[in-house]
MMTF fields as JSON, N, C-alpha, C and O atoms, coordinates in Angstrom:
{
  "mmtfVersion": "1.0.0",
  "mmtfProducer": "UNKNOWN",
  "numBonds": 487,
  "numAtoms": 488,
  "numGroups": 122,
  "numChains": 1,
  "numModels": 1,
  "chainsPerModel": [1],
  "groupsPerChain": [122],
  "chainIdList": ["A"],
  "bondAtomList": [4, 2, 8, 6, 12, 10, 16, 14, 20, 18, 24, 22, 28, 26, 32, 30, 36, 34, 40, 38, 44, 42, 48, 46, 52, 50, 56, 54, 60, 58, 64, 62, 68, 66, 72, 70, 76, 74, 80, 78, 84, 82, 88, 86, 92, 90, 96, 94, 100, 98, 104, 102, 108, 106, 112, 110, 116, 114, 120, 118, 124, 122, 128, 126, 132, 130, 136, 134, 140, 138, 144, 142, 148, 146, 152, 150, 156, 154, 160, 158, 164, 162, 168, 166, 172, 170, 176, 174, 180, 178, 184, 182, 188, 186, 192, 190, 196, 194, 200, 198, 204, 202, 208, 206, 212, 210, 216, 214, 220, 218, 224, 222, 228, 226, 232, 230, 236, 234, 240, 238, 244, 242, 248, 246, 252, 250, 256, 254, 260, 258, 264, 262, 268, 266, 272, 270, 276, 274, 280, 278, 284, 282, 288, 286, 292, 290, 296, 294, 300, 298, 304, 302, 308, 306, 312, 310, 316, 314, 320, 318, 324, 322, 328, 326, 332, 330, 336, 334, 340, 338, 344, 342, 348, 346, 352, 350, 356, 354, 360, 358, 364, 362, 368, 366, 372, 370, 376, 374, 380, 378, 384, 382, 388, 386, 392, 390, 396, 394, 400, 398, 404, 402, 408, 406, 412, 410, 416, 414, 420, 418, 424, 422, 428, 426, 432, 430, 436, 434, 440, 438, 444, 442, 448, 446, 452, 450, 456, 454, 460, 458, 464, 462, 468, 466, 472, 470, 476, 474, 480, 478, 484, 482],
  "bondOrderList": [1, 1, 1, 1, 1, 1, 1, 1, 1, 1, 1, 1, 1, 1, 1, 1, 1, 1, 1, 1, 1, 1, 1, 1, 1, 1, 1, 1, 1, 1, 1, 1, 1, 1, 1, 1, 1, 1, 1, 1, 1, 1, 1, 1, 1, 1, 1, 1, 1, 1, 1, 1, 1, 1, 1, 1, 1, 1, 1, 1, 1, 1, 1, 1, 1, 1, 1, 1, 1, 1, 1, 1, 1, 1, 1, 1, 1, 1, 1, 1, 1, 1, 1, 1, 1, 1, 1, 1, 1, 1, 1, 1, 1, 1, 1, 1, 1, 1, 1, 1, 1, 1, 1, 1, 1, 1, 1, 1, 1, 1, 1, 1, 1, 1, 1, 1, 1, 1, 1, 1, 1],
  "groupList": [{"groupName": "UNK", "atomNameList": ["N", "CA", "C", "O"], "elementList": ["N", "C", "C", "O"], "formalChargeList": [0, 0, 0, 0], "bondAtomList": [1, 0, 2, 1, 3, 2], "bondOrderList": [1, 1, 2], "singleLetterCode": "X", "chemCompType": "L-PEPTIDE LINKING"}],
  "groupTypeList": [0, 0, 0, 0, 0, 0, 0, 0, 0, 0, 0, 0, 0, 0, 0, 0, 0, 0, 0, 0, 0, 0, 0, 0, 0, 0, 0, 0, 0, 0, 0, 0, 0, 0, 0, 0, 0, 0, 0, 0, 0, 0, 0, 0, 0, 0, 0, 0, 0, 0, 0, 0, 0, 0, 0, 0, 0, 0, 0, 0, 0, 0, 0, 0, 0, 0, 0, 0, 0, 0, 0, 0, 0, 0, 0, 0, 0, 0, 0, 0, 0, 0, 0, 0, 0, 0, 0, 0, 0, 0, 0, 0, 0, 0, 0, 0, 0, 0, 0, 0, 0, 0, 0, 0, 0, 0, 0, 0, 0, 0, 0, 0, 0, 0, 0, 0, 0, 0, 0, 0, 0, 0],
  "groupIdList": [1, 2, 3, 4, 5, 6, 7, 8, 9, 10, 11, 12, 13, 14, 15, 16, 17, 18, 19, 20, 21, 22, 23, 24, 25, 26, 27, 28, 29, 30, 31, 32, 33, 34, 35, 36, 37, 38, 39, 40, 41, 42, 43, 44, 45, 46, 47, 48, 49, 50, 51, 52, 53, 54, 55, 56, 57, 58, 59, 60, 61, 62, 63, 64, 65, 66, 67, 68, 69, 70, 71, 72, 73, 74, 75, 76, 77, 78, 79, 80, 81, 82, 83, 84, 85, 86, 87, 88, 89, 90, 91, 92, 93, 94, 95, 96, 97, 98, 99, 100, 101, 102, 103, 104, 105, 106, 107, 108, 109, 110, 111, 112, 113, 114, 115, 116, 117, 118, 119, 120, 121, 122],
  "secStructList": [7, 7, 7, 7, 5, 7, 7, 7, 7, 3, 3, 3, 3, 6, 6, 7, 7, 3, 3, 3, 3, 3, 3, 7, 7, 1, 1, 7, 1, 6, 6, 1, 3, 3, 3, 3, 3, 3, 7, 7, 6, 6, 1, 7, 7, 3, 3, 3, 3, 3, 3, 7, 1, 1, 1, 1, 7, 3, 3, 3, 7, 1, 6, 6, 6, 6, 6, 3, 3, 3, 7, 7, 5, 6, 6, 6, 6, 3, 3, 3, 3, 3, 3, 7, 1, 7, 7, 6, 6, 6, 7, 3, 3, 3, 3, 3, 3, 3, 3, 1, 1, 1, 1, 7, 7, 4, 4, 4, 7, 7, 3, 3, 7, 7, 7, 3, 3, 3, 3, 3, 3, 7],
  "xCoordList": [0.819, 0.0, 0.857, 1.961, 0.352, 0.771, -0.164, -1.324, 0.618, -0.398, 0.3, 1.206, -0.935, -0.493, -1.387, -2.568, -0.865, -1.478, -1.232, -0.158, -2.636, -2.631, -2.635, -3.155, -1.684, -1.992, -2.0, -1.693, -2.354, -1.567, -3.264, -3.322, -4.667, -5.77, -6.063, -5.555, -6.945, -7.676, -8.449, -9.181, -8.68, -9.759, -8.715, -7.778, -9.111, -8.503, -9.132, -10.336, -8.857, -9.584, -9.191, -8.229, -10.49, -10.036, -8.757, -8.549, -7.872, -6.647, -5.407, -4.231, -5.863, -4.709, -3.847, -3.91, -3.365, -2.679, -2.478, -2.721, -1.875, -2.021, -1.041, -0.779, -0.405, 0.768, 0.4, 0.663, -0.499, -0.777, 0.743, 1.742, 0.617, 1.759, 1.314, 0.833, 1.481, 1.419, 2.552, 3.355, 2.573, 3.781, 3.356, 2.478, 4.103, 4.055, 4.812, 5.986, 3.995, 4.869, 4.136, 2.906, 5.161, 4.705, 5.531, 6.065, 5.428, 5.99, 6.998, 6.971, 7.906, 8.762, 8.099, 7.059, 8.245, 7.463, 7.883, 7.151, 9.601, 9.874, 9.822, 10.368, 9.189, 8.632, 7.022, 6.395, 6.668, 5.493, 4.901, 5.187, 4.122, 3.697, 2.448, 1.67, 2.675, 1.866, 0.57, 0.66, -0.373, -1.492, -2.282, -2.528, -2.475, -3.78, -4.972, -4.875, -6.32, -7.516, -8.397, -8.185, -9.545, -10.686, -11.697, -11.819, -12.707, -13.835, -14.608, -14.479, -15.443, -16.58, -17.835, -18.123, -18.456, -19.623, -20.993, -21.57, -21.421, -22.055, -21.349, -21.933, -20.351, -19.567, -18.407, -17.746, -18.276, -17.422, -16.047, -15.709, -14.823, -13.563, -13.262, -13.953, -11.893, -11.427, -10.287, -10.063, -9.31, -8.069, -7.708, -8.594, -6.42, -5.798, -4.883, -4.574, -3.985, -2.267, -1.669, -2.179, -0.503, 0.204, 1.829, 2.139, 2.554, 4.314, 4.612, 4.416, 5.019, 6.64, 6.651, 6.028, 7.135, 8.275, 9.384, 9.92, 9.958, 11.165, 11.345, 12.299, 9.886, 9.694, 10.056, 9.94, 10.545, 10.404, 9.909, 10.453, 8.394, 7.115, 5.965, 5.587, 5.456, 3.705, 3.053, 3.334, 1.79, 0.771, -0.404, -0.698, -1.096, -2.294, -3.357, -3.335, -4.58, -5.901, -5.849, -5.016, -7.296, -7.174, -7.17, -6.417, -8.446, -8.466, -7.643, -7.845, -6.845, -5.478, -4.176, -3.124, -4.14, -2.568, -2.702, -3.631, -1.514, -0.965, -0.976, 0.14, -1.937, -2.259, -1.275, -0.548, -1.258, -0.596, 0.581, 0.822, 1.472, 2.494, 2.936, 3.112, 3.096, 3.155, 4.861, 5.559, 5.476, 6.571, 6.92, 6.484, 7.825, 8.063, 9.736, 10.843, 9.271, 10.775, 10.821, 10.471, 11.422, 11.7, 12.326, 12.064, 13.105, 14.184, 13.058, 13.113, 12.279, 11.097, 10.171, 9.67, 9.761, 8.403, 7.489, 6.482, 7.631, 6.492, 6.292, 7.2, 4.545, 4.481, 3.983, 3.82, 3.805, 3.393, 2.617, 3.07, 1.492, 0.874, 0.518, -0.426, 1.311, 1.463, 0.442, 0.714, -0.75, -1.834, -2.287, -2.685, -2.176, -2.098, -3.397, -4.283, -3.621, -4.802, -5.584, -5.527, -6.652, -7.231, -8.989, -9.254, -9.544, -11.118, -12.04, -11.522, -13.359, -14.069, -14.5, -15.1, -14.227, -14.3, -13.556, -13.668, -12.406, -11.26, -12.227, -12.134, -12.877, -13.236, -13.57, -13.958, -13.251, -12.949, -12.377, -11.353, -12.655, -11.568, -10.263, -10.392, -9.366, -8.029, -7.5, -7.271, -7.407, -6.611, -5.402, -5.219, -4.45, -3.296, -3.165, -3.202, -2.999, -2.921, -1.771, -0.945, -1.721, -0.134, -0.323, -0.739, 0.046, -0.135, 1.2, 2.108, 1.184, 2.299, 2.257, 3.262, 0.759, 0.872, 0.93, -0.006, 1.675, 1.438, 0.976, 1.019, 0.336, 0.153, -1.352, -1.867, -2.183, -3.011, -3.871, -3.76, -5.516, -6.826, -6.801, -6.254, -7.968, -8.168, -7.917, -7.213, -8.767, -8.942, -7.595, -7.492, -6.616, -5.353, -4.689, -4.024, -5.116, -4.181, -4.46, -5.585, -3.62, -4.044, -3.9, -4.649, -3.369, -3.63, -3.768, -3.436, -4.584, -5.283, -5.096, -5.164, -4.861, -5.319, -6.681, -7.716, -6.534, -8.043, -8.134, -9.354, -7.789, -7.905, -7.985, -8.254, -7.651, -7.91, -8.523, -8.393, -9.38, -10.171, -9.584, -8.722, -9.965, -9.695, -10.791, -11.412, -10.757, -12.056, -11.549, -10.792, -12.208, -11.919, -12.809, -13.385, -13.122, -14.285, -14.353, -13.193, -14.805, -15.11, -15.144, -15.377],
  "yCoordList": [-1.193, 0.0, 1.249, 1.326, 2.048, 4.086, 4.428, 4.345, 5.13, 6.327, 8.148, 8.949, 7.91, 9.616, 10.938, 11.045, 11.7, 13.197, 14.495, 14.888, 14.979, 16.463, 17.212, 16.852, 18.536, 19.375, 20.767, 20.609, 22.297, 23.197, 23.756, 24.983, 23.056, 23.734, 24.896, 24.971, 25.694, 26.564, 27.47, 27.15, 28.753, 29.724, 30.982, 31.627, 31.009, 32.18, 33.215, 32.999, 33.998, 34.921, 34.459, 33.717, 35.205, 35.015, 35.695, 36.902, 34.773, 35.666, 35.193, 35.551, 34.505, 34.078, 32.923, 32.477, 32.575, 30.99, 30.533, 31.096, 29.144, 27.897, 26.982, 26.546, 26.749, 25.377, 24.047, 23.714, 23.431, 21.746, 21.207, 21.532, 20.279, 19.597, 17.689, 17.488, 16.615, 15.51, 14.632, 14.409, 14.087, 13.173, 11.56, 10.937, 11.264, 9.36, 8.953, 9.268, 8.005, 6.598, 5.598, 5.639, 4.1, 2.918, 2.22, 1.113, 3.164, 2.572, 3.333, 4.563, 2.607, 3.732, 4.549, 4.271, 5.999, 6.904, 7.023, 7.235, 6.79, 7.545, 6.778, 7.224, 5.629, 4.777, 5.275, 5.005, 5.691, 6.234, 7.496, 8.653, 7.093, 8.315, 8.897, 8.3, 9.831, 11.148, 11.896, 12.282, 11.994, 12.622, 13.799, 13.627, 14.753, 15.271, 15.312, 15.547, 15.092, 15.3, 15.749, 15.368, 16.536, 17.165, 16.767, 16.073, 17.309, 16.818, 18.387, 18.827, 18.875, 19.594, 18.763, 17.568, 19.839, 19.452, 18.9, 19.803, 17.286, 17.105, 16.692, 16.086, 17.078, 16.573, 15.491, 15.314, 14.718, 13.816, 13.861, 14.584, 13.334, 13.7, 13.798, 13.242, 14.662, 14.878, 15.442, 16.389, 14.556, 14.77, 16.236, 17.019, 16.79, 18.262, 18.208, 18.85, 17.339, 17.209, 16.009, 15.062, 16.154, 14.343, 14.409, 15.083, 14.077, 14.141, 12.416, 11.679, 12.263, 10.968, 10.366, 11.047, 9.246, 8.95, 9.736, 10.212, 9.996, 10.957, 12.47, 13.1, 12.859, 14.227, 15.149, 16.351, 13.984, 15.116, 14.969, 15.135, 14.514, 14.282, 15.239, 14.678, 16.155, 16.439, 16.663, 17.018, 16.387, 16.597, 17.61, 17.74, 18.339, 19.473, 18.806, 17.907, 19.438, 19.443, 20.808, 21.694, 20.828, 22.123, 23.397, 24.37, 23.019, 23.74, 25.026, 26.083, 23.978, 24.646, 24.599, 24.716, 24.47, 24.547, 25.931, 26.333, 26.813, 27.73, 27.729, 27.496, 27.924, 28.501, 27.45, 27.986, 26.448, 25.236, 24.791, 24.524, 24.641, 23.465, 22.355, 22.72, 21.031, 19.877, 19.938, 20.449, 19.116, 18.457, 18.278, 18.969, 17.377, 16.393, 16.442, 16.909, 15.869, 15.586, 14.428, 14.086, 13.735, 12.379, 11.896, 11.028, 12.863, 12.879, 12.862, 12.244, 13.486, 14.229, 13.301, 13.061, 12.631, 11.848, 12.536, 11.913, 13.66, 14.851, 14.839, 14.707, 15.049, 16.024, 17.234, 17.421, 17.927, 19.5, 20.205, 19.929, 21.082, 21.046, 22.787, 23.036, 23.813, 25.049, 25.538, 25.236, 26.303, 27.035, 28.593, 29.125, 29.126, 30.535, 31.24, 30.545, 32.351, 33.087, 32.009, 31.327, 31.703, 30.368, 31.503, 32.705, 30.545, 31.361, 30.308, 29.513, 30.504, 30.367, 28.722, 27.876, 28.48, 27.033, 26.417, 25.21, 26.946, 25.883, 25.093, 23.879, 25.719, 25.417, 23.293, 22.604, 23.06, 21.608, 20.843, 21.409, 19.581, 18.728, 18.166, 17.339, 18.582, 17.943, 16.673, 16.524, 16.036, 14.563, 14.198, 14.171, 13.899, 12.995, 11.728, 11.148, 10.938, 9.628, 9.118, 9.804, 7.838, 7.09, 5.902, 4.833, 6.225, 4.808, 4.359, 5.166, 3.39, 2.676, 3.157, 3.005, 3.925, 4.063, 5.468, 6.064, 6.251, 7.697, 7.341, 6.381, 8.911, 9.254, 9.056, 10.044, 7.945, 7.175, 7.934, 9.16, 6.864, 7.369, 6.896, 5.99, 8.338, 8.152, 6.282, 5.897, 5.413, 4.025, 3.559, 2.336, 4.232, 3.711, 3.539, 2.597, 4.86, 5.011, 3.976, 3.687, 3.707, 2.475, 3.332, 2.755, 4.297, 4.579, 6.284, 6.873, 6.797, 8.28, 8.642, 7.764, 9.919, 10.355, 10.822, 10.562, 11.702, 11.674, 13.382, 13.509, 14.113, 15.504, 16.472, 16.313, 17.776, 18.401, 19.699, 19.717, 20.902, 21.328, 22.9, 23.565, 23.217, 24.327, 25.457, 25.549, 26.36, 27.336, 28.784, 29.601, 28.864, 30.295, 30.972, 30.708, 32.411, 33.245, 34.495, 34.83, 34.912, 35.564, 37.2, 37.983],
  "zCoordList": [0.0, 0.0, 0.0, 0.54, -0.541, -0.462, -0.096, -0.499, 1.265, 1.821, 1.425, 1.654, 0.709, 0.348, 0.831, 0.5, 1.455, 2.812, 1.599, 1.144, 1.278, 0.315, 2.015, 3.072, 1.579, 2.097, 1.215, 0.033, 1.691, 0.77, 0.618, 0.693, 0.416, 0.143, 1.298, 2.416, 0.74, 1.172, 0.896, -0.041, 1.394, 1.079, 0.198, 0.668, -0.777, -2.003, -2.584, -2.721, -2.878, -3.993, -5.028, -5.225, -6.277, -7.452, -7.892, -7.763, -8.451, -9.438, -8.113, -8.18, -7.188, -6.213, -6.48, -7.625, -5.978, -5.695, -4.661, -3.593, -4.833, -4.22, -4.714, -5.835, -3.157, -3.708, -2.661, -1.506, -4.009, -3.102, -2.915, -3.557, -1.836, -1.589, -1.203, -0.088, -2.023, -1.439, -1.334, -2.24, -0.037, 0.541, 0.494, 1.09, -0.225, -0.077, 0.653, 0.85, 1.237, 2.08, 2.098, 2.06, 2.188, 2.177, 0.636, 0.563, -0.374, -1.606, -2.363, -2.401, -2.981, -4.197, -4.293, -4.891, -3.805, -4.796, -6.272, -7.238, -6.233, -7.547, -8.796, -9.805, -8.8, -10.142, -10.26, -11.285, -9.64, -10.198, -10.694, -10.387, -11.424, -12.23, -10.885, -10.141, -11.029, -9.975, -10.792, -11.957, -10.144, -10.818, -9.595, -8.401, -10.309, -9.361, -10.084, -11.288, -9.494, -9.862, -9.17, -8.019, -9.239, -8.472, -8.976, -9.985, -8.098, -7.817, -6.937, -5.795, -8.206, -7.401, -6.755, -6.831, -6.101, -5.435, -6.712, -7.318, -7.025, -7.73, -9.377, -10.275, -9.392, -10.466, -10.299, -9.276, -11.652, -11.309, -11.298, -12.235, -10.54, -10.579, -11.522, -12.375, -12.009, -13.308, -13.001, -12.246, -13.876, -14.08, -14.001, -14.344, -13.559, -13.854, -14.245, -15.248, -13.55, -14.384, -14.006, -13.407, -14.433, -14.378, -14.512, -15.494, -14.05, -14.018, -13.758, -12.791, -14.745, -15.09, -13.95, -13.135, -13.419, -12.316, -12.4, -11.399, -14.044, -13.806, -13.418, -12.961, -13.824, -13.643, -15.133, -15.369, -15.994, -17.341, -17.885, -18.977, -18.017, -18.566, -17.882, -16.853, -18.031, -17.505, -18.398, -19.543, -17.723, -18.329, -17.986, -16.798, -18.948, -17.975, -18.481, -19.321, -17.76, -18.223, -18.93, -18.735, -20.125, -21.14, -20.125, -20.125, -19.107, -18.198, -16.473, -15.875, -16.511, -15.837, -16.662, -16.035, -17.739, -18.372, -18.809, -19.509, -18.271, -18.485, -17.223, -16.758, -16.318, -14.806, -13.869, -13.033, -13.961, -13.197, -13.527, -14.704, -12.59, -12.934, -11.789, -10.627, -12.174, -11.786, -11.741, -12.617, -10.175, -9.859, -9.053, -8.133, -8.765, -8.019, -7.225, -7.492, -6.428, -5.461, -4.83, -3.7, -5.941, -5.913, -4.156, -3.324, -4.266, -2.254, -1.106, -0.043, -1.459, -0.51, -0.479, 0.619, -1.533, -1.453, -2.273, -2.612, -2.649, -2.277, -3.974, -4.796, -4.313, -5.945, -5.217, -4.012, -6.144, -5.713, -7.03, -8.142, -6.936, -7.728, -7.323, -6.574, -7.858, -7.913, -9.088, -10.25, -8.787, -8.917, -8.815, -7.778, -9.876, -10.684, -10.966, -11.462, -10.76, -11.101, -11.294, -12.317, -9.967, -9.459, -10.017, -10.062, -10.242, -10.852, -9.771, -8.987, -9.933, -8.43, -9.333, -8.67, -10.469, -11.017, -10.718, -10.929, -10.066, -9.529, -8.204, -8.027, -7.589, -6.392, -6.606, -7.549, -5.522, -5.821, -4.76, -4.377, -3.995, -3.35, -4.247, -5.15, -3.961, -5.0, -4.247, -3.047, -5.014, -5.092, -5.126, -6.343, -4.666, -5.748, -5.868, -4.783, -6.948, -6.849, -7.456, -8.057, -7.285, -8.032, -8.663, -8.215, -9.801, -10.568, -11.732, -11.93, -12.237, -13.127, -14.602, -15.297, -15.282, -16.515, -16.896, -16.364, -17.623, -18.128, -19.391, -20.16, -19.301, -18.018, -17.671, -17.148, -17.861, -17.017, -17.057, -17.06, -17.119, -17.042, -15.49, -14.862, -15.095, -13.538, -12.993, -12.059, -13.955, -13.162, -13.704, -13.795, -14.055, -14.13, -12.665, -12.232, -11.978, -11.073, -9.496, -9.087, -9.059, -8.128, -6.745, -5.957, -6.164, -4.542, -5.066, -6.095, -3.499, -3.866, -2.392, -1.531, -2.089, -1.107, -0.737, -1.351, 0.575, 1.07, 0.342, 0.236, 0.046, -0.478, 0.518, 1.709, -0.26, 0.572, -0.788, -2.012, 0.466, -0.22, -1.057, -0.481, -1.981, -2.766, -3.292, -4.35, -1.976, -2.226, -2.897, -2.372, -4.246, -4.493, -4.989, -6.044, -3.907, -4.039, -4.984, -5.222, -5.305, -6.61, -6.324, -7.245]
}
């Protein structure tokens, strides 16, 4: 098993930021490919971005690429998921999960954390 802890959410204005931070333990982190995904209230999770095991691969959603960037510290355990002029659609529980395939559909990925939340008011 991987247990992986989001921290880094909170309460924002629009046009602010946000640096998620998730820590693995229990498994290699650094063979796996890293994902974050959200989940609003009533909608279904959905991918945002995705980084390599090596870290010179990411990936965005249409939706946060430019605004976001994805990476990792292989030493640390840690991905990190740095968030730019945040709009009140960001609002969302964020995820990270870890899985073996890039860069992987959600049911690719095999362990997730519990999230944490991302409020931004308008």
């Amino acid at each position: 098993q991987m247990q992986l802890v989001e921290s880094g959410g909170g309460l924002v204005q629009a046009g602010g930021s946000l640096r998620l931070s998730c820590t693995a333990s229990g498994r290699t982190f650094s063979i796996y490919t890293m994902g974050w995904f959200r989940q609003a209230p009533g909608k279904e999770r959905e991918f945002v971005s995705a980084i390599k095991w090596s870290g010179d691969s990411t990936y965005y959603a249409d939706s946060v690429k430019g605004r976001s960037t994805i990476s990792r510290d292989n030493a640390k355990n840690t991905v990190y998921l740095q968030m730019n002029s945040l709009k009140p659609e960001d609002t969302a529980v964020y995820y990270c999960a870890a899985g073996r395939t890039w860069p992987g559909r959600k049911s690719d990925y095999d362990f997730w954390g519990q999230g944490t939340q991302v409020t931004v008011s308008s």
